[in-house]
C-alpha positions as CSV (number, residue, x, y, z in Angstrom):
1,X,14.3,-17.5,56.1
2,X,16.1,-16.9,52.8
3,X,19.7,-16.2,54.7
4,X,21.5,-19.2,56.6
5,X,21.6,-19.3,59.7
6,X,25.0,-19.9,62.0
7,X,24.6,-23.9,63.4
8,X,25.9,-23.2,66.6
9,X,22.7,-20.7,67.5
10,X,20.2,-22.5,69.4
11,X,17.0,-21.0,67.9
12,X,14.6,-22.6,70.7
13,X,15.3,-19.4,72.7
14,X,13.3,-17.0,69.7
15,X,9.7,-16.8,70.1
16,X,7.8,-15.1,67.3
17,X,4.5,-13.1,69.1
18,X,3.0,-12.6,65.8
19,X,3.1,-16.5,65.0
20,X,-0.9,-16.4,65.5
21,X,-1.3,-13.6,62.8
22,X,1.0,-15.2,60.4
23,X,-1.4,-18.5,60.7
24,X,-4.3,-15.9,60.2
25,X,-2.6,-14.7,57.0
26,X,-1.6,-17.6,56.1
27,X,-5.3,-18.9,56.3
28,X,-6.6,-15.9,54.4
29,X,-3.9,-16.2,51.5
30,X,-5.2,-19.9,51.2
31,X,-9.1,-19.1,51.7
32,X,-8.5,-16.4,48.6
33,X,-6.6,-18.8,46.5
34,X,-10.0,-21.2,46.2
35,X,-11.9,-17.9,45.9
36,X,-9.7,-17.5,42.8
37,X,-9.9,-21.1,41.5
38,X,-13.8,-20.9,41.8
39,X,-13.8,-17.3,39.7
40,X,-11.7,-18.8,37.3
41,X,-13.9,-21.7,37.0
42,X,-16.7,-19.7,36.5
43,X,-15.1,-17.7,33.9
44,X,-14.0,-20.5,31.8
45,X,-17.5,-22.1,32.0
46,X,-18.7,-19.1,31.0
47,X,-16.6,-18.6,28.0
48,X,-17.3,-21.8,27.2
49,X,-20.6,-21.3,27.0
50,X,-20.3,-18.3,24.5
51,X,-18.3,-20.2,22.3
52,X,-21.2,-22.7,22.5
53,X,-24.0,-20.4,21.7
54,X,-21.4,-18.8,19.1
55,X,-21.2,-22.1,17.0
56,X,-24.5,-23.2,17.4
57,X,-25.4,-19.5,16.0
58,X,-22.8,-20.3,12.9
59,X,-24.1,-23.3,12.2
60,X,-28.1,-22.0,12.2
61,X,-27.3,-19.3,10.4
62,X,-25.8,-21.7,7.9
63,X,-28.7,-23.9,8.0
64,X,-31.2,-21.2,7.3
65,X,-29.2,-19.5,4.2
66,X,-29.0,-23.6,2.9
67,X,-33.1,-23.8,3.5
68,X,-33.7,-20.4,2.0
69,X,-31.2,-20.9,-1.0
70,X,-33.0,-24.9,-1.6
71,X,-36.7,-24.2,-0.9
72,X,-37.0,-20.3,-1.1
73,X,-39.8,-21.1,2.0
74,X,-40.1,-17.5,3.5
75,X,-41.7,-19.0,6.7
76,X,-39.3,-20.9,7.5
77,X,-37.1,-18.1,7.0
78,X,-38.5,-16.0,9.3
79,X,-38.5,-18.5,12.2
80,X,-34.9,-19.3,11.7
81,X,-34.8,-15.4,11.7
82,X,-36.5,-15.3,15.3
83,X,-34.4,-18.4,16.6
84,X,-31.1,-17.1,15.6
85,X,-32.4,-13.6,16.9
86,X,-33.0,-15.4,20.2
87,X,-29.5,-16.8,20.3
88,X,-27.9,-13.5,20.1
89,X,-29.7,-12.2,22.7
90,X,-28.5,-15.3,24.8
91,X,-25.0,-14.7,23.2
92,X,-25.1,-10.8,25.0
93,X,-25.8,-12.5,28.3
94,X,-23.7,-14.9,28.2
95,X,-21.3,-12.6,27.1
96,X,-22.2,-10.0,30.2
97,X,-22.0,-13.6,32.4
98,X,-18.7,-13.6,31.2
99,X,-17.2,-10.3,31.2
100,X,-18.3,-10.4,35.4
101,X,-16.9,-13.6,35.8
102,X,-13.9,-12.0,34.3
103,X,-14.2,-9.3,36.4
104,X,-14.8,-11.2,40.0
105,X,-11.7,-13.7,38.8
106,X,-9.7,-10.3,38.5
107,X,-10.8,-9.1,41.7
108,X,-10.3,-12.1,43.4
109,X,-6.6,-12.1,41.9
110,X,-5.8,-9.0,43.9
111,X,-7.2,-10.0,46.7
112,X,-4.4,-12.7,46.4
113,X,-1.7,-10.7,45.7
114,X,-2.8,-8.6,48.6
115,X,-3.3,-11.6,50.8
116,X,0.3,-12.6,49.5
117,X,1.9,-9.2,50.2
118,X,1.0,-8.6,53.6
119,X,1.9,-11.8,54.5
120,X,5.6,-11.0,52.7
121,X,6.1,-8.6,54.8
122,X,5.0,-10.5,58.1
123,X,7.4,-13.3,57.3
124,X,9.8,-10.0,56.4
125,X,9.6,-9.0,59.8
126,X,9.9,-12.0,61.2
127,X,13.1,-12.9,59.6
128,X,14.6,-10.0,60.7
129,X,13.5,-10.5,64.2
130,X,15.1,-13.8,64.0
131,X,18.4,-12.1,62.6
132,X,18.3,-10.1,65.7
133,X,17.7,-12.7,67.8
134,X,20.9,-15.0,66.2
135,X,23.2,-12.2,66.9
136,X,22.2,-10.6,70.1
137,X,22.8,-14.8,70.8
138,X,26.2,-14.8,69.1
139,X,27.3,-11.6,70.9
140,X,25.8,-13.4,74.6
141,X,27.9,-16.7,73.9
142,X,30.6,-14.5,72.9
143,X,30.5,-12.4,76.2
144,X,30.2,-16.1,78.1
145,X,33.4,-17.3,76.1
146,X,35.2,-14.3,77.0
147,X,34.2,-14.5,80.6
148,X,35.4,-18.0,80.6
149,X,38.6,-17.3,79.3
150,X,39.3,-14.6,81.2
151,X,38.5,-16.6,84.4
152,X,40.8,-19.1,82.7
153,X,43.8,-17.1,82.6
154,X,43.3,-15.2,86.1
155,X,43.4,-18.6,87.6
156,X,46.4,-19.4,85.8
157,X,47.9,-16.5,87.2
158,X,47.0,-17.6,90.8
159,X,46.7,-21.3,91.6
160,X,44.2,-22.3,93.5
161,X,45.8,-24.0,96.7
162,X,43.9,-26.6,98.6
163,X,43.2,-26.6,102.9
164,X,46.9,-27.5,103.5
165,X,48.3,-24.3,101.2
166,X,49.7,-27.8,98.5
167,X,48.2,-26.0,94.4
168,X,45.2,-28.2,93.4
């Protein structure tokens, strides 16, 4: 609860009925968290692995222009043509890999914040129920303390006398 709370209250009396749910929530927020971390993961390996295959792609494509430029060997030429031809075809899926482990992180990101907001407003509720509870306890103790002081006073008023009529 964000507000303080008076220390005279006894809060044992408050029972919270949607304790259970909260837990539930509370469960579900943490359950979607790791969902999170793992889509995350995923998408950084994935990145990762495009940069990879992006490098390796510079640096072939380096290499060939180096063996063309030295040897003028068309043959070779051509295969370093088909390898790096290969790689950018692995590139795009990796790429695709990527983009949907982007895509599931993001998801999974709203599922938290979605996890987090209903849960927001559970514990919402619940603090108000609690400020409810503190002051219909307040205004009880207050009734009791005016009680007593009224009983107080009336028997100041009349003395309460003992079997022989002597005041007690």
């Amino acid at each position: 609860m964000t507000a303080s709370l008076p220390a005279a209250v006894d809060l044992r009396g408050f029972r919270w009925r949607l304790a259970p749910v909260q837990r539930k929530l509370e469960w579900e927020l943490e359950a979607a968290k790791a969902r999170l971390a793992d889509r995350l993961q995923q998408a950084l390996r994935a990145a990762s692995q495009v940069a990879e295959l992006e490098a390796t792609r510079n640096e072939q494509a380096a290499a060939a222009a180096r063996v063309m430029r030295a040897r003028g060997d068309a043959h070779a030429h051509a295969q370093a043509l088909v390898y790096l031809s290969v790689l950018a075809s692995r590139m795009v899926e990796a790429e695709r890999e990527r983009q949907a482990a982007e895509s599931q992180a993001d998801a999974a990101r709203a599922e938290c914040l979605a996890c987090q907001r209903r849960l927001d407003t559970l514990v919402a509720a619940r603090d108000s129920a609690l400020g409810q509870h503190v002051r219909q306890e307040l205004q009880r103790e207050s009734k009791e303390a005016d009680a007593a002081w009224l009983m107080l006073r009336a028997g100041d008023r009349h003395p309460v006398r003992d079997e022989g009529g002597a005041e007690a």
